[in-house]
N, CA and C of each residue as an Amber inpcrd file, in Angstrom:
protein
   456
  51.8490000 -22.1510000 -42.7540000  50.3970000 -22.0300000 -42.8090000
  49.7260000 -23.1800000 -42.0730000  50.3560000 -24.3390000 -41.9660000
  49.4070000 -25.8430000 -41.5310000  49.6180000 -25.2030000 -40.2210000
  50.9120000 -24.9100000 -39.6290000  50.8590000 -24.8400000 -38.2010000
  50.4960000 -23.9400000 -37.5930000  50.1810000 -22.8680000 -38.4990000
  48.9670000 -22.1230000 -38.1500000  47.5920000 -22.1990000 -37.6080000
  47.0200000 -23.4010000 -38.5450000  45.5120000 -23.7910000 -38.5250000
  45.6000000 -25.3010000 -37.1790000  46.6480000 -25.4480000 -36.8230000
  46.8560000 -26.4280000 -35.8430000  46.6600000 -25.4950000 -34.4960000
  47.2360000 -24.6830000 -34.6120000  47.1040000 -23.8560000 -33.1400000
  45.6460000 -23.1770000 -33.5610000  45.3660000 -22.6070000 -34.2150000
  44.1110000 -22.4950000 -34.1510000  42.9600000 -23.7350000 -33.9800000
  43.0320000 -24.6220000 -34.3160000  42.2080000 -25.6210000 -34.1260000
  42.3340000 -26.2890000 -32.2600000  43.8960000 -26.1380000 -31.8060000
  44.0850000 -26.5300000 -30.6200000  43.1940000 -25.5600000 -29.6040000
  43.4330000 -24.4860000 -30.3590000  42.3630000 -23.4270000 -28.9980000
  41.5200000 -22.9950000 -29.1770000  40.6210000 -23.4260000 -30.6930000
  38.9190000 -23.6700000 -30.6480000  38.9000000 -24.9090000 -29.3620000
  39.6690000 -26.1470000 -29.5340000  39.3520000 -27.0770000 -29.4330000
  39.2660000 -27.1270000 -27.3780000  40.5300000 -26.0830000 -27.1420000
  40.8220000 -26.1960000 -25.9060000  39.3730000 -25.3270000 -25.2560000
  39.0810000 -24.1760000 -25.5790000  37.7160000 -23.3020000 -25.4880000
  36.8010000 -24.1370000 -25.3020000  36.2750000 -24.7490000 -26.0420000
  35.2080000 -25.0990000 -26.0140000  35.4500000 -26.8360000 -24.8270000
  36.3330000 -27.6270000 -25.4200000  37.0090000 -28.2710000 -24.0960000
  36.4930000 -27.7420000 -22.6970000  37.4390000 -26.7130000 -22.7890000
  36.7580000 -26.2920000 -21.0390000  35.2730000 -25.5070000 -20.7650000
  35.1650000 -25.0170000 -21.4370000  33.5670000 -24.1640000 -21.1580000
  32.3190000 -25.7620000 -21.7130000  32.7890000 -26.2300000 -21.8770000
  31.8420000 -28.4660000 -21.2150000  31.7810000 -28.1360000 -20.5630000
  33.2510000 -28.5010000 -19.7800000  33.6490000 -28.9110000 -18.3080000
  33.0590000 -27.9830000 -17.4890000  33.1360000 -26.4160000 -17.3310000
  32.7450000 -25.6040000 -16.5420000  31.3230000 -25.6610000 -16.5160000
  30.5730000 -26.0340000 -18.0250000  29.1220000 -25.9500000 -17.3790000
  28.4850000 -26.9720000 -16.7500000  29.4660000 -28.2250000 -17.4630000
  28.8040000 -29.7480000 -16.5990000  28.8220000 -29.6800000 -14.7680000
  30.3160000 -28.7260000 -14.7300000  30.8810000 -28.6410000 -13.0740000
  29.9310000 -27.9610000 -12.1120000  28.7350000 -27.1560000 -13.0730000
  27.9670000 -26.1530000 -12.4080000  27.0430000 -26.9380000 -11.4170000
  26.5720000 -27.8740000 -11.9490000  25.4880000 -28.8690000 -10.9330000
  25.8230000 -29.3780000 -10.3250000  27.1530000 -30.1760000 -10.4910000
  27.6500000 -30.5420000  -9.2160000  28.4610000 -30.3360000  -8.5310000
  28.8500000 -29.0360000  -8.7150000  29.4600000 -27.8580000  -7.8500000
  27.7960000 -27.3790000  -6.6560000  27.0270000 -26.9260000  -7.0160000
  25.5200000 -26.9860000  -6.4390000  24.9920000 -27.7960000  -5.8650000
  25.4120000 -29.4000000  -5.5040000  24.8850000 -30.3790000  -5.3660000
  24.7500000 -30.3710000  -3.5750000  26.1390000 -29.8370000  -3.3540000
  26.0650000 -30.0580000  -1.6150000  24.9970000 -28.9460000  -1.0960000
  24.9140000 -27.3420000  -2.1320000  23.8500000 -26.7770000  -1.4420000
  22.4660000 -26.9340000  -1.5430000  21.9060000 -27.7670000  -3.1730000
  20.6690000 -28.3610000  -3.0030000  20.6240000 -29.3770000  -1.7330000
  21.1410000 -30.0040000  -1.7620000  21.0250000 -31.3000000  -0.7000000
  21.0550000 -30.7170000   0.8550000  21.1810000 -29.2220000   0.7410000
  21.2230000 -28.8750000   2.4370000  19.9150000 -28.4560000   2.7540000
  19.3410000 -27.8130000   1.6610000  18.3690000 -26.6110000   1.6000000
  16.8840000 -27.0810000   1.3400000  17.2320000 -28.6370000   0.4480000
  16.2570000 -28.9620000  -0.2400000  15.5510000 -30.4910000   1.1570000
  14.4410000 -30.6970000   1.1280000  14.0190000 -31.8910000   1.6700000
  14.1060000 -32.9490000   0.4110000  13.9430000 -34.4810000   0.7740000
  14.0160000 -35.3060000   0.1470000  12.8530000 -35.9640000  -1.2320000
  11.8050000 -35.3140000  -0.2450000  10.6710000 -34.9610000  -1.0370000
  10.8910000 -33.7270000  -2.2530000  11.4590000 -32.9320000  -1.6440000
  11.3150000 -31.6460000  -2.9150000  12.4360000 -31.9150000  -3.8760000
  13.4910000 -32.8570000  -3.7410000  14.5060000 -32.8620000  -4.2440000
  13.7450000 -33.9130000  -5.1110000  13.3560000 -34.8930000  -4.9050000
  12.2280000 -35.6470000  -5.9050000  11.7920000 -35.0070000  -6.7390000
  10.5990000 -33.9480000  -6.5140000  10.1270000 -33.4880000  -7.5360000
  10.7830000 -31.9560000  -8.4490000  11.9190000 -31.7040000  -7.6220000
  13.2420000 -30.9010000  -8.6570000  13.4520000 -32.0690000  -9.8600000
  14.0150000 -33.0410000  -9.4320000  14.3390000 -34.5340000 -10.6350000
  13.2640000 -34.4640000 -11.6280000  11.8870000 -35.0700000 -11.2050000
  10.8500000 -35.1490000 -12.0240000  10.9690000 -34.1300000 -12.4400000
  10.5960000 -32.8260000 -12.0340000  10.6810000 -31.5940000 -13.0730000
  11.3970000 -31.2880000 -14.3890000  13.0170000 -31.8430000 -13.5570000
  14.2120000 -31.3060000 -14.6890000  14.0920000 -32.5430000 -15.8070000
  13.7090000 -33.8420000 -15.3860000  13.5680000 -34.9450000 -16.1460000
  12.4160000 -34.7260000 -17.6460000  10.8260000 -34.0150000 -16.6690000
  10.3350000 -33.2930000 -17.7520000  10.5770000 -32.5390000 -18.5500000
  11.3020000 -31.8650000 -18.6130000  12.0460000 -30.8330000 -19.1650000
  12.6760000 -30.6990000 -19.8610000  13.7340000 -32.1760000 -19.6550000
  14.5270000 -32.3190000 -20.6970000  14.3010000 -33.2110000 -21.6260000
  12.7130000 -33.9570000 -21.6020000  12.0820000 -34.9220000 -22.5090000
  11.8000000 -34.1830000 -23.2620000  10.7130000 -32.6660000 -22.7520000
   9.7240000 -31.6980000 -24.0810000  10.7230000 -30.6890000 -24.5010000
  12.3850000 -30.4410000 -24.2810000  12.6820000 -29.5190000 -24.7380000
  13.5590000 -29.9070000 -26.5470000  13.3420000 -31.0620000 -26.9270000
  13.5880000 -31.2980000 -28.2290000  12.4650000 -30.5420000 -28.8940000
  11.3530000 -31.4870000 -28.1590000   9.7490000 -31.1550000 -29.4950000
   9.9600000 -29.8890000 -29.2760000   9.9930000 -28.4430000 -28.2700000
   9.7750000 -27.3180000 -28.0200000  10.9490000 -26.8210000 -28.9880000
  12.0400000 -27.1390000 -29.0960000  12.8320000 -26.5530000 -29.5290000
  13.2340000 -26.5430000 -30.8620000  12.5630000 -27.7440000 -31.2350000
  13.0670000 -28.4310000 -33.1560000  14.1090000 -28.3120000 -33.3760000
  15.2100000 -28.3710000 -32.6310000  16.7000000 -28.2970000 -33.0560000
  16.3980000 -26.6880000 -33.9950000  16.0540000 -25.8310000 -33.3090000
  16.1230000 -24.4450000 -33.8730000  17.4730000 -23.4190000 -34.3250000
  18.8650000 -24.0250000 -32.8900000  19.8390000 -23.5370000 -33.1930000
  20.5290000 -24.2970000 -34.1600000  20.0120000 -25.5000000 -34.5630000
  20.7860000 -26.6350000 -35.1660000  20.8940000 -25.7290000 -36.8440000
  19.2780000 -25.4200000 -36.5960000  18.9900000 -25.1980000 -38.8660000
  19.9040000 -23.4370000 -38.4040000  19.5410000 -22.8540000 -37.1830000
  20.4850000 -21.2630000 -37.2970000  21.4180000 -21.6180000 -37.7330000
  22.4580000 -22.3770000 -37.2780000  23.9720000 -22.4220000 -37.7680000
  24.3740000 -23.1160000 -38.8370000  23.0220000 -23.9230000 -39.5510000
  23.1770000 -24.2710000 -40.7540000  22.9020000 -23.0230000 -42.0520000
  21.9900000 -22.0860000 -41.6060000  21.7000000 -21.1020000 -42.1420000
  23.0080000 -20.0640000 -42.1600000  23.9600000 -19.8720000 -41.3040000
  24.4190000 -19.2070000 -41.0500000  25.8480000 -19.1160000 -42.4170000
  26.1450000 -20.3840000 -42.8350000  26.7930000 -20.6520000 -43.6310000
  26.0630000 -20.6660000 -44.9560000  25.0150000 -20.2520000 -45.0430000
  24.0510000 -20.5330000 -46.2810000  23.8520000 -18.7180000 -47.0620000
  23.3010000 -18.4010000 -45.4960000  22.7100000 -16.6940000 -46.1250000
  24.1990000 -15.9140000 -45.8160000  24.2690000 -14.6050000 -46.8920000
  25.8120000 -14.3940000 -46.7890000  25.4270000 -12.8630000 -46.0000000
  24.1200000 -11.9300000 -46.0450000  23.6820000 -10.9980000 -45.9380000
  23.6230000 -11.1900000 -44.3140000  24.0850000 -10.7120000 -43.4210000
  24.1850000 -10.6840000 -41.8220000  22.4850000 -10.2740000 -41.4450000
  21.8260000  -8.7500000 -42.0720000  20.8100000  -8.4280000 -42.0130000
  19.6510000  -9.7490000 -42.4080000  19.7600000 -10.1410000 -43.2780000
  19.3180000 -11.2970000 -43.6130000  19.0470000 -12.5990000 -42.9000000
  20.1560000 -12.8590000 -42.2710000  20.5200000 -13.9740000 -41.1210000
  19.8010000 -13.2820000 -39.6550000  19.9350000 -12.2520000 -39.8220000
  19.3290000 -11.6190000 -38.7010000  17.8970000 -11.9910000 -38.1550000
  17.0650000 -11.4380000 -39.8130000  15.3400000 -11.4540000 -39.8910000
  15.2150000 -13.0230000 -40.0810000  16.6730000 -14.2560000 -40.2490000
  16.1650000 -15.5840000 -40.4270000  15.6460000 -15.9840000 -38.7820000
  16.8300000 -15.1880000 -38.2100000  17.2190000 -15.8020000 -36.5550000
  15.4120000 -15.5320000 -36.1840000  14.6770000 -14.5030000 -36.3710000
  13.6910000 -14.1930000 -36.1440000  12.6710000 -14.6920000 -35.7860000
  12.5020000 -15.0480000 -37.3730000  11.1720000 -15.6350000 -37.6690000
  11.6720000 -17.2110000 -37.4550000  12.8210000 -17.8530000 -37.4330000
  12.7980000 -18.8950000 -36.1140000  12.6070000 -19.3530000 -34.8440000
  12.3450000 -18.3340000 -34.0810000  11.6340000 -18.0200000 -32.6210000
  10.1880000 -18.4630000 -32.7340000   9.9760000 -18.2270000 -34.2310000
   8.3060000 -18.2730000 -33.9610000   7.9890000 -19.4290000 -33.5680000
   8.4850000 -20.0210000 -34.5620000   7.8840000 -22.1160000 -34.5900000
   8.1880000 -22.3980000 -32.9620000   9.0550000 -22.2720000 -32.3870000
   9.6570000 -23.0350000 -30.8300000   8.0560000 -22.7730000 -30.3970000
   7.8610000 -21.0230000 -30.1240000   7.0170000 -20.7770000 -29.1500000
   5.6130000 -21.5920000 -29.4180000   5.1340000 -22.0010000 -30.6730000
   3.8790000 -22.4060000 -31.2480000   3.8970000 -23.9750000 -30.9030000
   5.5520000 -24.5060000 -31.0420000   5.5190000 -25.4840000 -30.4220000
   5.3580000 -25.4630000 -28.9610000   5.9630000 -24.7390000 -27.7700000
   5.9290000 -24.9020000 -26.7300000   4.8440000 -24.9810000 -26.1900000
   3.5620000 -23.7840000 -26.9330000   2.1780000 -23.6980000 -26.5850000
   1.5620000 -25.3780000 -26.7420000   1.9760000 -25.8230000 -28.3380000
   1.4900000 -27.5490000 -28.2380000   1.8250000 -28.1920000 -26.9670000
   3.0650000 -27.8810000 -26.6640000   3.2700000 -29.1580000 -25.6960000
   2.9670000 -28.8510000 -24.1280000   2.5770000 -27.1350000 -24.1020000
   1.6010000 -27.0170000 -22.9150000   0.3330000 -27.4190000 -22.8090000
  -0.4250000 -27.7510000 -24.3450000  -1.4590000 -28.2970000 -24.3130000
  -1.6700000 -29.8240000 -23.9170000  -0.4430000 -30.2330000 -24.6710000
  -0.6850000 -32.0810000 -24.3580000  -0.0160000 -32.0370000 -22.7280000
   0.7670000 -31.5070000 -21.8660000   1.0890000 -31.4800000 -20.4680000
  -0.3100000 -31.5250000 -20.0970000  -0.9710000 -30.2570000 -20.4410000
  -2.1900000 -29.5800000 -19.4040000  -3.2730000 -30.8620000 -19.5470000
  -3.9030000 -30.9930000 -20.7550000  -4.4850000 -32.5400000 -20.7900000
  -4.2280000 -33.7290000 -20.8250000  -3.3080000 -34.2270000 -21.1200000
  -3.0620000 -35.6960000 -21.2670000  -1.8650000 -35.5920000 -19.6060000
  -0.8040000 -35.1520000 -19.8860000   0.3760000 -35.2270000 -19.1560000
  -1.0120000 -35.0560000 -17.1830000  -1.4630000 -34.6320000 -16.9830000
  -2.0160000 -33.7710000 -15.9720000  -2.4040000 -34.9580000 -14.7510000
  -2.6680000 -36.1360000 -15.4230000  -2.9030000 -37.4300000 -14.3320000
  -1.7160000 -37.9410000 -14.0520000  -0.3360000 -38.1930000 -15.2910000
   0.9740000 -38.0020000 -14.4090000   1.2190000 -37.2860000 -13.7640000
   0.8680000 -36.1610000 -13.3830000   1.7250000 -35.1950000 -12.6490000
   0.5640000 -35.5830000 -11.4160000  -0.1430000 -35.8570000 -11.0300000
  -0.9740000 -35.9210000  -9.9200000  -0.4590000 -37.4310000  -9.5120000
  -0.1820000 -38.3780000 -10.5550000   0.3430000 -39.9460000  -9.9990000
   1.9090000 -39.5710000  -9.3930000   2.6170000 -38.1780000  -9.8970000
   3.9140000 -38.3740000  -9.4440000   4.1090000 -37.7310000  -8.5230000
   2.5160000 -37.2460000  -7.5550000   2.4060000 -36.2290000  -6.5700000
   2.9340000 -34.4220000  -6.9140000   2.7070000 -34.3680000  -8.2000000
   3.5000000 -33.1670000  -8.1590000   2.2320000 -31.8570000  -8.3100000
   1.9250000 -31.1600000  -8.1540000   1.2340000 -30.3180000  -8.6440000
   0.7990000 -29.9460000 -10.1900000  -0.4400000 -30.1330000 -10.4740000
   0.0120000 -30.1080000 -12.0530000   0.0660000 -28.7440000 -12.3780000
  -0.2450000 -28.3350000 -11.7490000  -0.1910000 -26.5120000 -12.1830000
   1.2780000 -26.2470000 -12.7880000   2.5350000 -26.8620000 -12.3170000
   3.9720000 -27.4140000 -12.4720000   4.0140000 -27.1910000 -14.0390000
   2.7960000 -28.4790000 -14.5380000   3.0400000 -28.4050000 -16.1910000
   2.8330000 -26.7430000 -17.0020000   3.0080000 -25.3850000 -16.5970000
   2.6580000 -24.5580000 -17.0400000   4.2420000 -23.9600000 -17.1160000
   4.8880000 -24.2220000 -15.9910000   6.4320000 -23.9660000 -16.1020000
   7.4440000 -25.0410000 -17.1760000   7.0600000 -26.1420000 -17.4430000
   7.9960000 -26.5240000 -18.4340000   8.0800000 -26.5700000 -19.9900000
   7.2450000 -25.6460000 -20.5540000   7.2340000 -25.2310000 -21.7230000
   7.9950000 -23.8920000 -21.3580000   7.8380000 -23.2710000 -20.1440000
   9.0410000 -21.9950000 -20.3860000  10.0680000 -22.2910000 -20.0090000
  10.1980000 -23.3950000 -19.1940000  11.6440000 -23.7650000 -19.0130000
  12.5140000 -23.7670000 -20.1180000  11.6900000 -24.2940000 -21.0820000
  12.4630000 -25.3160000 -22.8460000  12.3880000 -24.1310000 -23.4330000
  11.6690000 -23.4900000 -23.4350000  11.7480000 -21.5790000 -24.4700000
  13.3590000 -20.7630000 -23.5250000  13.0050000 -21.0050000 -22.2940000
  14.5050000 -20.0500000 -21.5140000  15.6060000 -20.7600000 -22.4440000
  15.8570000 -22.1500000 -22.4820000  17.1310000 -22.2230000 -23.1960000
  17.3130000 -21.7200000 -24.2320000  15.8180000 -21.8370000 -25.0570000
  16.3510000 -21.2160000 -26.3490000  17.2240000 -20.4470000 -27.1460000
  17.0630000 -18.9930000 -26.2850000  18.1120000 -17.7110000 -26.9870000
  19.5380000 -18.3930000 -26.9980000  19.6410000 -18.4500000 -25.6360000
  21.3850000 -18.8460000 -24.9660000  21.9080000 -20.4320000 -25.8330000
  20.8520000 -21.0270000 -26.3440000  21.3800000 -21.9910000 -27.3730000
  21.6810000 -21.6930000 -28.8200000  20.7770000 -20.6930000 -29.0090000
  20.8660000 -19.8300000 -30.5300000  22.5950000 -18.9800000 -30.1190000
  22.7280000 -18.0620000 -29.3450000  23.4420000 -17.7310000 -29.3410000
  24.8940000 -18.3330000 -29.3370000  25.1780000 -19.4360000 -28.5600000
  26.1410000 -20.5020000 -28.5250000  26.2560000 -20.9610000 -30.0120000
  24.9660000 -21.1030000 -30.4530000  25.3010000 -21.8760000 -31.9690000
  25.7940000 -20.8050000 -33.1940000  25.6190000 -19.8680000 -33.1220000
  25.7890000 -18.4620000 -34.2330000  27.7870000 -18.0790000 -33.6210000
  27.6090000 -18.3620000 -32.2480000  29.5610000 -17.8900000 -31.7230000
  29.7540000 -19.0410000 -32.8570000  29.6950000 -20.2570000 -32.4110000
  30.2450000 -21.6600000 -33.0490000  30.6420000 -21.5390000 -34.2240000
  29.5000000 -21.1910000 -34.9740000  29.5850000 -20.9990000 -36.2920000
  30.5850000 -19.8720000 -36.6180000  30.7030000 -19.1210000 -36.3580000
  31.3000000 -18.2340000 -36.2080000  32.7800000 -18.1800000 -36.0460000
  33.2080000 -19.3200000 -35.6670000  34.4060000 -19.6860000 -35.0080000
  34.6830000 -18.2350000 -33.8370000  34.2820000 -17.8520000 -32.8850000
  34.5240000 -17.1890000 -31.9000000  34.2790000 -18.3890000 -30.6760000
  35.6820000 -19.1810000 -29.9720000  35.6890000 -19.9860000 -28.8160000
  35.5990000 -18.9270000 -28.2290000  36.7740000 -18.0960000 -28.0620000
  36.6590000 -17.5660000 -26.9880000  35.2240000 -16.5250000 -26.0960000
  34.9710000 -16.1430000 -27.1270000  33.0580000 -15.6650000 -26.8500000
  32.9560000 -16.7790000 -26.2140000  32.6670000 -17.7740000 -26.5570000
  31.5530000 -18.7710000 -26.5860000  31.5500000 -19.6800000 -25.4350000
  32.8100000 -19.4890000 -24.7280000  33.3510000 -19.8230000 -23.4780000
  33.3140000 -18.9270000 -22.4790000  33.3330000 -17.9470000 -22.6610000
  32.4390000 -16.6570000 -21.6920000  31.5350000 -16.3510000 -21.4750000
């Protein structure tokens, strides 16, 4: 039985091991064709962008998949877990709208000091909502113990 739960633990462990690696490899697997395509200027404000992005996508997101997969072990009813996954969508989006508000007013003289267009700040509250699902979903495989999903 132990060496059972050893090989199982080796190829959660190996799964998820490599599907890191494959998604970390994705950008800079991409790197030589941004850098062909992109000017030096636009490649600037790609950075600033993704940099924004990945500052407001905590507040946007509240660690939403974090409480799913805590829930997931909590509610035993699947239907149940279902209508939880739900009405957790709501809060992100109510947040994302906040933090399009503080971009659009406050954030709006950075984005003009960092030369960028501020119109820009209207795309990174959906940037931080796009991850959302695909993070919910990653976190419910996890929980789940399905690597191999979760690496595909």
């Amino acid at each position: 039985m132990r060496s059972r739960s050893l090989r199982d633990l080796s190829v959660h462990f190996s799964a998820y091991l490599l599907s890191g690696i494959l998604n970390a490899a994705i950008p800079f697997l991409l790197l030589p064709v941004l850098t062909r395509y992109l000017t030096p200027e636009a490649f600037g404000l790609l950075a600033v962008f993704q940099a924004t992005v990945a500052l407001m996508t905590p507040l946007c997101l509240l660690n939403t998949p974090g409480a799913i997969s805590v829930a997931y072990f909590h509610i035993t009813l699947r239907e149940t877990l279902a209508s939880y996954i739900f009405s957790c969508l709501v809060l992100p989006v109510l947040a994302a709208g906040g933090v399009f508000g503080i971009l659009w007013l406050g954030a709006r003289a950075g984005f003009e000091l960092a030369q960028i267009a501020p119109e820009l700040a209207v795309f990174v509250p959906v940037f931080c909502l796009l991850q959302l699902v695909p993070a919910i979903v990653l976190s419910v495989l996890q929980a789940s113990q399905s690597p191999l999903k979760y690496g595909a």
